[in-house]
C-alpha positions in Angstrom: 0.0 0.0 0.0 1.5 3.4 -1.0 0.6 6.5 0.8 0.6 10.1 -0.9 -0.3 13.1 0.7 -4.2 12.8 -0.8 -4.2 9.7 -2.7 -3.8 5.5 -1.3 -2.7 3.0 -3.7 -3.1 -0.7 -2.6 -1.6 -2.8 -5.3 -1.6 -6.2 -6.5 0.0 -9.0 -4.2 2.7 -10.7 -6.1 2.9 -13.8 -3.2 -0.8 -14.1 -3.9 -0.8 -13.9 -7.7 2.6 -16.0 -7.5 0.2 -19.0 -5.5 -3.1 -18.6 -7.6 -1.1 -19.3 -10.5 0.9 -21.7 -9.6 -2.6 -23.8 -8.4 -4.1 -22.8 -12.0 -0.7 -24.5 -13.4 -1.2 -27.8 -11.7 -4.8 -28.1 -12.2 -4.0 -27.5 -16.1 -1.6 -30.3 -15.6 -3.9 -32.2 -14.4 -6.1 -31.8 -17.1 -3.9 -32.7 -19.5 -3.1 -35.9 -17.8 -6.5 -36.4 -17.9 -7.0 -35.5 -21.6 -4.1 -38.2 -22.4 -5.5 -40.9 -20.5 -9.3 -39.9 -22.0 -7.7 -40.4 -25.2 -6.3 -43.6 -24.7 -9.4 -45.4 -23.7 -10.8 -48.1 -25.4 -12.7 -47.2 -29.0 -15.9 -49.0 -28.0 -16.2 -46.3 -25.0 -18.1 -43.0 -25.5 -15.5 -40.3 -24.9 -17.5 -37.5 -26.0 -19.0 -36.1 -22.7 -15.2 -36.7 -20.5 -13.2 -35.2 -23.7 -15.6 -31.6 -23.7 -15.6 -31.6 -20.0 -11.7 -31.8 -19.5 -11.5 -29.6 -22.7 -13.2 -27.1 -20.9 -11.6 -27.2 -17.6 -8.2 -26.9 -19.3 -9.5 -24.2 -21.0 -10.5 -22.2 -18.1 -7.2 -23.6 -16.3 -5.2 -22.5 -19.1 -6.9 -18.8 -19.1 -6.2 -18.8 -15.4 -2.7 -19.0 -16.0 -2.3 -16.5 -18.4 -4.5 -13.9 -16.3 -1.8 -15.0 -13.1 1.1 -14.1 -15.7 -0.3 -11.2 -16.1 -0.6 -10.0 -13.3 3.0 -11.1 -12.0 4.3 -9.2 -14.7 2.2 -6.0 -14.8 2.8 -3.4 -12.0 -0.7 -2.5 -11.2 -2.6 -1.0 -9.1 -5.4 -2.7 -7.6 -7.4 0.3 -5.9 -6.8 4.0 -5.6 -8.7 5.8 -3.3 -8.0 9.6 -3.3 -10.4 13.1 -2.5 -12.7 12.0 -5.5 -13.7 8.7 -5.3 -12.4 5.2 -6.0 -11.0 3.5 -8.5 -11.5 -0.3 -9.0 -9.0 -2.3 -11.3 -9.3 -5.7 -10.0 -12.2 -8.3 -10.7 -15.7 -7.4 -12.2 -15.2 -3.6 -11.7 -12.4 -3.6 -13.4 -11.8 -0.1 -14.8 -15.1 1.5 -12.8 -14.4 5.1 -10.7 -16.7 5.6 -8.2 -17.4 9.2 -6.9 -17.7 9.7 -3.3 -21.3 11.7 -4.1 -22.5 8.8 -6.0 -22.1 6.1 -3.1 -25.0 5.5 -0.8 -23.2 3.5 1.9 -20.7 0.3 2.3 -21.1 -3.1 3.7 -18.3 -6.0 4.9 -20.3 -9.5 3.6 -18.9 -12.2 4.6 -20.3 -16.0 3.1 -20.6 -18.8 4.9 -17.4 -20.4 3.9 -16.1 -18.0 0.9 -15.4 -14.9 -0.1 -15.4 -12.4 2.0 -16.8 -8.8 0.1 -16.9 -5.2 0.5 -20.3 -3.9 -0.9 -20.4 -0.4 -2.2 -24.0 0.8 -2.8 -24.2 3.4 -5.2 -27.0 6.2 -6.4 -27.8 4.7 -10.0 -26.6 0.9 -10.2 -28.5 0.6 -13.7 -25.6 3.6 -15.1 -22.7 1.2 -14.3 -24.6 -1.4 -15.7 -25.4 -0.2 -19.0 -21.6 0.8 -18.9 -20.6 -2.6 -18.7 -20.5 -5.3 -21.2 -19.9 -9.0 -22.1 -19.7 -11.7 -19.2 -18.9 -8.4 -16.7 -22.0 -7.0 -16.9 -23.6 -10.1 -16.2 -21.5 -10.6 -13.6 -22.4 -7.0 -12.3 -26.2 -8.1 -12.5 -26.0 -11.5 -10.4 -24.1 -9.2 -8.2 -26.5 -6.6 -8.4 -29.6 -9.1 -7.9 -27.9 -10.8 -4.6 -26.6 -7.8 -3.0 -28.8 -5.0 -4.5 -25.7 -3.3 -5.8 -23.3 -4.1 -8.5 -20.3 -2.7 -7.0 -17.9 -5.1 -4.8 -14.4 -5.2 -3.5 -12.7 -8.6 -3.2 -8.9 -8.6 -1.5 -8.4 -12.3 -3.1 -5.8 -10.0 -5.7 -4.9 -7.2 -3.2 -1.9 -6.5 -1.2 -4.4 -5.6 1.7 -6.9 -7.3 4.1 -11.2 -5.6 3.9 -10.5 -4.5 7.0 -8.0 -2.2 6.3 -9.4 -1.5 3.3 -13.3 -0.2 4.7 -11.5 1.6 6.9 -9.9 3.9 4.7 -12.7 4.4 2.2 -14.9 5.1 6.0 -12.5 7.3 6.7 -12.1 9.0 2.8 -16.0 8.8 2.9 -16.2 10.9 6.1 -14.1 13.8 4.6 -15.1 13.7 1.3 -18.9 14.1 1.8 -20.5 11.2 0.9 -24.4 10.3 1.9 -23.3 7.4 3.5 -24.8 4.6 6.0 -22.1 2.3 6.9 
């Protein structure tokens, strides 16, 4: 997490990009194992349902790598949080800035055995889901439909723990003026 005088950057953790991809590697190797010994089965067997189901899951293995290489390599900068609002680039809201007028309140959710979330509710969801498109904005609208806003925060990427993280965006909301219920 970097400091300036009016402005918090908390990046991307490189131990926890280093581990999710390193788990996406030996799950794809494990698919491909799979995929081998698929293939090798007898010719009287149906292999058409086992051969798209691992073909799948090394797709989405494979894809996991290449988004944990990515993010080893880039130098980025997970949330920014300054005298305006915030700016999301990890997960869903990738690329969304949030003004401090336009949020409503925040909530810590924690599931029952996963993920643990920090909601922001915002004035107009609907505006930052007609901004988003493809499998993010429907993404945005499960999220929106089980938590009545689209907007989340998820430290899985982060170099940060919720915690510290509410905090701050309490403490930025406070200053900056934002209708908020916490």
């Amino acid at each position: 997490m970097r400091v300036d005088k009016d402005e918090i950057v908390i990046g991307i953790s490189k131990i926890k990009s280093f581990v999710m991809t390193f788990i996406a590697f030996g799950l794809f190797s494990i698919s491909v194992w799979a995929m081998t010994k698929i293939l090798g089965m007898p010719a009287g067997f149906d292999k058409t349902f086992l051969l798209t189901g691992i073909s799948f899951l090394t797709t989405v293995f494979g894809l996991a790598i290449v988004s944990g290489i990515r993010k080893l390599l880039l130098n980025n900068q997970g949330l920014i949080i300054n005298d305006k609002g915030i700016n999301i680039n990890v997960g869903p809201n990738r690329g969304q800035f949030i003004e401090w007028v336009k949020i409503k309140g925040i909530k810590f959710h924690n599931q029952v055995q996963g993920n643990m979330y920090l909601l922001i509710f915002v004035e107009n969801p609907t505006e930052i889901l007609r901004e988003a498109k493809g499998l993010n904005r429907f993404l945005l609208k499960m999220n929106n439909v089980s938590h009545k806003t689209p907007v989340s925060i998820t430290s899985t990427w982060l170099n940060s723990n919720l915690m510290e993280i509410m905090e701050i965006i309490k403490e930025k909301m406070n200053k900056n003026g934002a209708q908020h219920t916490i």
